[in-house]
LOVEX-480667 format. One record per residue (C-alpha): x, y, z; residue number from 1. Coordinates in Angstrom, 3 decimals. Layout:
! LOVEX-480667
[[X; Y; Z]; NUM],
...
***
This chain:
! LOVEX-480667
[[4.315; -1.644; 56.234]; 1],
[[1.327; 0.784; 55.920]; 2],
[[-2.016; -0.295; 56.118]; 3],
[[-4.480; 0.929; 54.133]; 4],
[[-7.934; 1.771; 56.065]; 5],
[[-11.235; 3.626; 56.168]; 6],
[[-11.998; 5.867; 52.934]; 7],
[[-8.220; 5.531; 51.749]; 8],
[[-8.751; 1.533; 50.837]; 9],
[[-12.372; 2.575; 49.495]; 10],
[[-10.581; 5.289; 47.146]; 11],
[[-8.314; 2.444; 46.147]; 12],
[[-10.651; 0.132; 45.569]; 13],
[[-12.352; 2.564; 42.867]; 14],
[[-9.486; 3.103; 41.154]; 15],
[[-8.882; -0.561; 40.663]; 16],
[[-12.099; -1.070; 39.441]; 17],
[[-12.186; 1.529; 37.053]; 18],
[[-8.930; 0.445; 35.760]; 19],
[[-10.037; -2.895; 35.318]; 20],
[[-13.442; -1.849; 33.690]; 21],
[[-11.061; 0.429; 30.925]; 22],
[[-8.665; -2.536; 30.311]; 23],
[[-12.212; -5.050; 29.320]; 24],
[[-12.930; -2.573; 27.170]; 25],
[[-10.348; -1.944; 25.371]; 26],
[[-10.884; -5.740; 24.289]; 27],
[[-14.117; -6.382; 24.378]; 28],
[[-14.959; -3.761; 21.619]; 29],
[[-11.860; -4.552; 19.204]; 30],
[[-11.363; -6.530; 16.455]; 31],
[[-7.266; -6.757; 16.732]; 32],
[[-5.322; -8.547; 19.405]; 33],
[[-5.492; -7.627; 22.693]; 34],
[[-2.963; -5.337; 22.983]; 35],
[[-3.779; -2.935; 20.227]; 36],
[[-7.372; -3.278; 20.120]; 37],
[[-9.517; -0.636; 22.060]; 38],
[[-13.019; 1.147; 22.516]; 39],
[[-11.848; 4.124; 20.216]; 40],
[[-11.883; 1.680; 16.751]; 41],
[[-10.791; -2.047; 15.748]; 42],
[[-7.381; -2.797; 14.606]; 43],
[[-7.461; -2.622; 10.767]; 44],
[[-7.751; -5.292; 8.752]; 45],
[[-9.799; -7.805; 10.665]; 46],
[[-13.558; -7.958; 7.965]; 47],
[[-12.315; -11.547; 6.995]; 48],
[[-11.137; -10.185; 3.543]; 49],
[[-8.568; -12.277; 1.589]; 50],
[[-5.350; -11.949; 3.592]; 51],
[[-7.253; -11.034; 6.790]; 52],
[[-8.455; -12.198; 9.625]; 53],
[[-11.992; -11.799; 11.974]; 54],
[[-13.083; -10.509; 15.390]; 55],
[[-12.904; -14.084; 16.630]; 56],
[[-8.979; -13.498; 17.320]; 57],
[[-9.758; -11.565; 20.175]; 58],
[[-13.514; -12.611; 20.714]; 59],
[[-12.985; -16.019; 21.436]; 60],
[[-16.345; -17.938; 22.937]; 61],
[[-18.062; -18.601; 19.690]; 62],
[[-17.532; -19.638; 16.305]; 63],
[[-18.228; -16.840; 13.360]; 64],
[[-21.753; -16.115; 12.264]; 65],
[[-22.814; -18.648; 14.929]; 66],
[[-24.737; -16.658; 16.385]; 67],
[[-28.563; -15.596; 16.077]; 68],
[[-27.442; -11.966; 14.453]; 69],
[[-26.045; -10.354; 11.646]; 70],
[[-23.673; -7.633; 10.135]; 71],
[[-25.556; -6.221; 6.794]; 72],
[[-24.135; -3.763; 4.269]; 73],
[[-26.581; -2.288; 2.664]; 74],
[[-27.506; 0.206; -0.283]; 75],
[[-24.693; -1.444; -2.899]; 76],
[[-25.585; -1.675; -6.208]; 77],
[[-25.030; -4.067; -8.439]; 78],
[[-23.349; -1.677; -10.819]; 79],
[[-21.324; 1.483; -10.294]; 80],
[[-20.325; 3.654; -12.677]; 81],
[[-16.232; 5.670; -12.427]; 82],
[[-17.042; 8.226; -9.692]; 83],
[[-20.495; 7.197; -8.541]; 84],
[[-21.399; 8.347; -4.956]; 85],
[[-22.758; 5.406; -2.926]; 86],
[[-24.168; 5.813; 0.081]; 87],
[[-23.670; 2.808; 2.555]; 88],
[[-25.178; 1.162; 5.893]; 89],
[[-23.806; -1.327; 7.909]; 90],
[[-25.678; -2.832; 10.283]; 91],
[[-24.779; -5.103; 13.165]; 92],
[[-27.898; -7.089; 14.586]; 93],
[[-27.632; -8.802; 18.164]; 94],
[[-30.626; -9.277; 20.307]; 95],
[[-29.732; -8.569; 23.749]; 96],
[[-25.947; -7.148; 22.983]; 97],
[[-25.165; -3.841; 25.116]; 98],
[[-22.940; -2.044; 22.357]; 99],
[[-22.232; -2.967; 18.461]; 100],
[[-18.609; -2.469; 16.785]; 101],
[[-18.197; -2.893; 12.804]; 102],
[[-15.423; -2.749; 10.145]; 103],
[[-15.683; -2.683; 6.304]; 104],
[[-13.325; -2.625; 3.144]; 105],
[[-13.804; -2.470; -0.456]; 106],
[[-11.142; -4.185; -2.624]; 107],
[[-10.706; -5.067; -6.204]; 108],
[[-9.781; -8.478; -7.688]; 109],
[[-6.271; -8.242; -7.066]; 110],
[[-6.749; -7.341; -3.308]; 111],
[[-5.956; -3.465; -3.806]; 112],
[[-8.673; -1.511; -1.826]; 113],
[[-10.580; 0.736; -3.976]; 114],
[[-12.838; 3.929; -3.751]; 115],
[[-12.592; 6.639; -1.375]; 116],
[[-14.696; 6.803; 2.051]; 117],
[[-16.122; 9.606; 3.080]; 118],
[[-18.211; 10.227; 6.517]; 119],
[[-21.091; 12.195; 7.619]; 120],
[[-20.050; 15.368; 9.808]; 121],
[[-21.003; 14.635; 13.116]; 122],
[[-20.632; 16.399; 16.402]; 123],
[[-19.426; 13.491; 18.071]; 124],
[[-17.845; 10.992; 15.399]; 125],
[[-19.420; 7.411; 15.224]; 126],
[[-16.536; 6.661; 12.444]; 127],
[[-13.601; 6.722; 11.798]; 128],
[[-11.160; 6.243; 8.752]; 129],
[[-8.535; 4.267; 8.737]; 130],
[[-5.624; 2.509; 6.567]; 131],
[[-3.608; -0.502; 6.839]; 132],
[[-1.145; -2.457; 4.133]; 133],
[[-2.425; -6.022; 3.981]; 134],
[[0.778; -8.441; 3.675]; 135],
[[2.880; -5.294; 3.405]; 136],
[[1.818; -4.766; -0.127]; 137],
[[-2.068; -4.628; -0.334]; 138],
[[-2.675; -0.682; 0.474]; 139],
[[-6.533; -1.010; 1.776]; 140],
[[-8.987; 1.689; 3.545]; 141],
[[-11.443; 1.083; 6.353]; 142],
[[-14.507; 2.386; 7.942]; 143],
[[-14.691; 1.446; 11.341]; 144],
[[-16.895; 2.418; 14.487]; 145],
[[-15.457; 5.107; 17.183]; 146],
[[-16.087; 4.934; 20.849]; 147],
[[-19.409; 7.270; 20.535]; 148],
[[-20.576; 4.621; 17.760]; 149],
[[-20.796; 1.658; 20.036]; 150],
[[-24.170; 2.501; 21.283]; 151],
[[-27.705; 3.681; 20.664]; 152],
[[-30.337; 5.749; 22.285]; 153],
[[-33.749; 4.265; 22.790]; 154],
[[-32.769; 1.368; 19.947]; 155],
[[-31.768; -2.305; 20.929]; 156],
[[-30.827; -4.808; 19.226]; 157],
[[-28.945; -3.924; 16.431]; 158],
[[-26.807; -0.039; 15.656]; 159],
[[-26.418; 1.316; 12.102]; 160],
[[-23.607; 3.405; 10.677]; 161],
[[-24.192; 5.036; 7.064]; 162],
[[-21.467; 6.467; 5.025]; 163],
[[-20.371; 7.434; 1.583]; 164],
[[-18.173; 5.252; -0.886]; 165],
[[-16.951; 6.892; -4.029]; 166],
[[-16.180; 4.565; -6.816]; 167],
[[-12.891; 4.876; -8.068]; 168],
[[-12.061; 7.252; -11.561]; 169],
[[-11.830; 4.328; -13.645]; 170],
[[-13.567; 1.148; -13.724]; 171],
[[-11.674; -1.294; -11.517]; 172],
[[-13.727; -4.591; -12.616]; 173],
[[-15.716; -6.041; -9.693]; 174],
[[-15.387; -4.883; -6.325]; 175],
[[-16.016; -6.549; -3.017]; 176],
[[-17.213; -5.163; -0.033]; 177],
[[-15.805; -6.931; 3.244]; 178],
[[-17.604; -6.124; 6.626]; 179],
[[-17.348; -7.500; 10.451]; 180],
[[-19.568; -7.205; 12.926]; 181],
[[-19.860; -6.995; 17.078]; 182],
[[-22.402; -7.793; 19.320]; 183],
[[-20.749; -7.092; 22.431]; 184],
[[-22.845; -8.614; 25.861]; 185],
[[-20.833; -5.324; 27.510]; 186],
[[-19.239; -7.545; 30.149]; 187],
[[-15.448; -5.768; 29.653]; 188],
[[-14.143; -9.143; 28.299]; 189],
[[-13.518; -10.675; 25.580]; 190],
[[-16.011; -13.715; 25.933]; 191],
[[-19.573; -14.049; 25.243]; 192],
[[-19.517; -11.428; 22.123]; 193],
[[-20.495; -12.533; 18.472]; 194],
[[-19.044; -11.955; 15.591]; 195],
[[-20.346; -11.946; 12.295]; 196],
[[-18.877; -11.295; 8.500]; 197],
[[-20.594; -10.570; 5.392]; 198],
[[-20.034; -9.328; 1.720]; 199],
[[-21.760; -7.529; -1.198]; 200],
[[-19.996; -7.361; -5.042]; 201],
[[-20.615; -4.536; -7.819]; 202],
[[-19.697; -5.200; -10.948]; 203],
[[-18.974; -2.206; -13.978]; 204],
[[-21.791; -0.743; -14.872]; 205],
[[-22.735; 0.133; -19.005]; 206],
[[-23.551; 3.433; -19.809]; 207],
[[-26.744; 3.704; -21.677]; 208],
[[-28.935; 6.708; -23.218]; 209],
[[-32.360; 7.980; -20.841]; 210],
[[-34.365; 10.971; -20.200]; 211],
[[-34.117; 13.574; -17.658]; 212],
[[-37.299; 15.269; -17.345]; 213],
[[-39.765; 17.425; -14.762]; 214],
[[-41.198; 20.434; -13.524]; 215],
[[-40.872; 23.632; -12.982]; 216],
[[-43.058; 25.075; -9.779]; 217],
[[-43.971; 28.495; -8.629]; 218],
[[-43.513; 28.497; -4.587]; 219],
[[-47.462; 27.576; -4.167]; 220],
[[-46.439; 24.203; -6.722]; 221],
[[-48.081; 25.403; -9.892]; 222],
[[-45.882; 24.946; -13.626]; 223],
[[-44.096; 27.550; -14.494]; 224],
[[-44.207; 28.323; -18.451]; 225],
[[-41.401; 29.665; -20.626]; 226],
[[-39.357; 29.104; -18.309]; 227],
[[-35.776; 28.595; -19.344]; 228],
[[-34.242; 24.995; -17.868]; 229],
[[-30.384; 24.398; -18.998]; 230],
[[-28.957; 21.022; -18.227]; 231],
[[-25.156; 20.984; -18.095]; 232],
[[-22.726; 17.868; -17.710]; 233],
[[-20.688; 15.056; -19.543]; 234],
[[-18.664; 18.599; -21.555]; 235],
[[-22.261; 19.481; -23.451]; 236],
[[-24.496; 22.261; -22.313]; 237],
[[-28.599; 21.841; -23.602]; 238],
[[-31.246; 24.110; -22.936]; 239],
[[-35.181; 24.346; -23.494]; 240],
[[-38.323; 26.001; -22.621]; 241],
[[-41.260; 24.714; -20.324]; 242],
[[-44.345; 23.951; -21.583]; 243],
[[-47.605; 25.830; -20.281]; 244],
[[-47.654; 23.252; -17.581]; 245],
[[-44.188; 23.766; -16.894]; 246],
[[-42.962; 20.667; -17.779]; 247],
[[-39.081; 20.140; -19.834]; 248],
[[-37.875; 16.775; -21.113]; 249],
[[-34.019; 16.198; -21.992]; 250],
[[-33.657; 12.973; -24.258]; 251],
[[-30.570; 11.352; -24.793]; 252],
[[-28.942; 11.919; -21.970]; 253],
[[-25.999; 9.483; -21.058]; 254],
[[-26.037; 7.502; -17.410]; 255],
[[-23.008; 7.364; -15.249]; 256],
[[-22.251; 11.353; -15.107]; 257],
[[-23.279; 14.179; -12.656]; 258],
[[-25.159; 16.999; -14.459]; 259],
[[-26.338; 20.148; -13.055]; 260],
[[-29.791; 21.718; -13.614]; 261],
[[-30.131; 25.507; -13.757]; 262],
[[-33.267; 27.240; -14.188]; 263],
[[-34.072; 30.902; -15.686]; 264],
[[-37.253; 32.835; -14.863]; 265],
[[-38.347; 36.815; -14.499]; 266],
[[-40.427; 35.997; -11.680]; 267],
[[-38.341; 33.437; -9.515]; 268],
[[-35.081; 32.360; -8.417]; 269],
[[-34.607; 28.459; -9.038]; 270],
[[-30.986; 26.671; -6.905]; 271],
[[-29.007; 25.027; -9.120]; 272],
[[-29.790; 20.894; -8.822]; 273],
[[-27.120; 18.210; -9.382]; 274],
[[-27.513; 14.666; -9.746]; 275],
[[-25.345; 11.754; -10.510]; 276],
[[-27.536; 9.842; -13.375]; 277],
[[-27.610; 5.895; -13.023]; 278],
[[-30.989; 5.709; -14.603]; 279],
[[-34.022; 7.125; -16.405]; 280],
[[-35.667; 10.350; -14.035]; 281],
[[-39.033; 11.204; -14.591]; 282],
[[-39.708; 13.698; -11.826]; 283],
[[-36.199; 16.061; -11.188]; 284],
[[-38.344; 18.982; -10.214]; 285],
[[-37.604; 22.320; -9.285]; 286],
[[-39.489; 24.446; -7.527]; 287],
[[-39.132; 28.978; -7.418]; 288],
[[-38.536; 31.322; -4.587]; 289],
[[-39.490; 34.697; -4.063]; 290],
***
C-alpha cells in the first residue's frame, strides 16, 4: 500500500477540494435537478409556468418567495402590438446573496411559448437561449443566466439582465411572462439559497391614429428650413417641408408599425431614423452633419 506524504497528499488534497467546490456549484446555481443543473444555465423549464416546476426542486431550505427578495421583470407593457420590440429586465434582489441566477418564458393562453428572444452582444455572454417542450407538446423558449451572469462588479444585492422580446407576427391574445429567481448565499450547496417567481401579462394592443412630428437641426442645433423630411412605413410613403424653424408634423399616422424617417437637405447629410410607433411623438428630431 503506498502512502501518500509531504507535497504529494497536499497536491491531493487540492484537487479534492476543487472538485468538490465544482460539483456545489453545479447545484447551487441551477434550477433543474441535481444532475443536470450547473453554473453554465438552469435546466429549462423551471419559472413556475403552468406545467412547470421552481428552483425549490433543487434549492431545498426555504419555501418560494419566502424570502426578504425578489425576481422583477420589468419594462412590459400592457399592450403589444404584432412585431413590437420589447426590451426586458429581470432582476433578482437578495440582500447579502454572493451570485444571482434567473429564468423567464413568455407563453400564450394555450401554454405555447410565444415571441422571439433576442440578446445583447456581449464579450462574455451573461445569457443564454434556450428551448425545452413542456409535457412533450408545449414547444417554449427561455432566457436564462450563463456562468459570467451570476455576478456583479461593485453592485450587491441584487444583478440585472436586460434583453429583447419580439412579439409574435400576429396577435396571440394575452401573453404571460413567467420568471424565477436565485439568490445564491455562494456556499456550493444547494441549501440556504432563495427562490423567488413572478409574472407580468400584455394583452393586444388597438391600433389608433397620432402624430409624428419634430425638428430638423443644423450640427450647432438650430432648425433647418425647407428642408425635405419623408416618412416611410405601413406600404405609404409621405413627404413635407420644414417650416422656418425647422419644424415637420405627420398627422394620421397609424400606431403599431416601424416607419423610417429620411431627411433631404443641400447643406447636410441627415441618417435615416426608425422607430416602432406605440404612441403619439412630439420630439423625433434629427439633427445634420457636415
Amino acid at each position: 500500500m503506498r502512502i501518500v506524504t509531504g507535497r504529494s497528499a497536499m497536491v491531493k488534497s487540492i484537487i479534492i477540494l476543487v472538485f468538490a467546490g465544482f460539483f456545489g456549484i453545479f447545484c447551487i446555481f441551477g434550477f433543474g435537478d441535481k444532475a443536470a443543473a450547473s453554473a453554465q444555465g438552469p435546466s429549462p423549464s423551471h419559472t413556475d409556468a403552468p406545467g412547470e416546476d421552481n428552483c425549490t426542486a433543487c434549492h431545498i431550505s426555504f419555501p418560494v418567495n419566502s424570502g426578504a427578495g425578489s425576481v422583477q421583470i420589468l419594462g412590459v407593457p400592457a399592450s403589444y402590438f404584432p412585431n413590437q420590440p420589447i426590451q426586458i429586465t429581470v432582476t433578482t434582489s437578495e440582500l447579502g446573496a454572493n451570485a444571482y441566477g434567473f429564468q423567464i418564458t413568455a407563453i400564450d393562453g394555450t401554454g405555447v411559448g410565444r415571441g422571439t428572444f433576442t440578446l445583447p452582444v456581449q464579450s462574455q455572454p451573461k445569457m443564454q437561449i434556450v428551448n425545452n417542450l413542456v409535457g412533450g407538446t408545449l414547444p417554449r423558449s427561455y432566457v436564462e443566466h450563463t456562468e459570467d451572469g451570476l455576478f456583479t462588479i461593485g453592485q450587491f444585492g441584487s444583478n440585472s439582465w436586460t434583453f429583447t422580446w419580439t412579439a409574435p407576427p400576429q396577435t396571440a391574445g394575452q401573453i404571460v411572462f413567467y420568471a424565477a429567481g436565485n439568490g445564491a448565499d455562494g456556499f456550493g450547496n444547494p441549501t440556504g439559497d432563495y427562490i423567488y417567481t413572478t409574472t407580468r401579462s400584455s394583452v393586444p394592443a388597438t391600433p389608433t391614429s397620432v402624430t409624428i412630428a419634430g425638428k430638423i437641426l443644423t450640427p450647432d442645433g438650430r432648425g433647418v428650413q425647407g428642408a425635405k423630411v419623408v416618412l416611410t412605413g405601413n406600404g405609404v410613403t409621405r413627404n413635407i417641408l420644414t417650416s422656418s424653424f425647422g419644424f415637420y408634423s405627420f398627422p394620421d399616422v397609424t400606431t403599431g408599425q416601424s416607419y423610417t424617417l429620411n431627411v433631404q437637405s443641400k447643406s447636410y447629410r441627415f441618417a435615416s431614423k426608425t422607430v416602432f410607433l406605440i404612441s403619439a411623438l412630439s420630439n423625433f428630431d434629427s439633427t445634420g452633419q457636415e
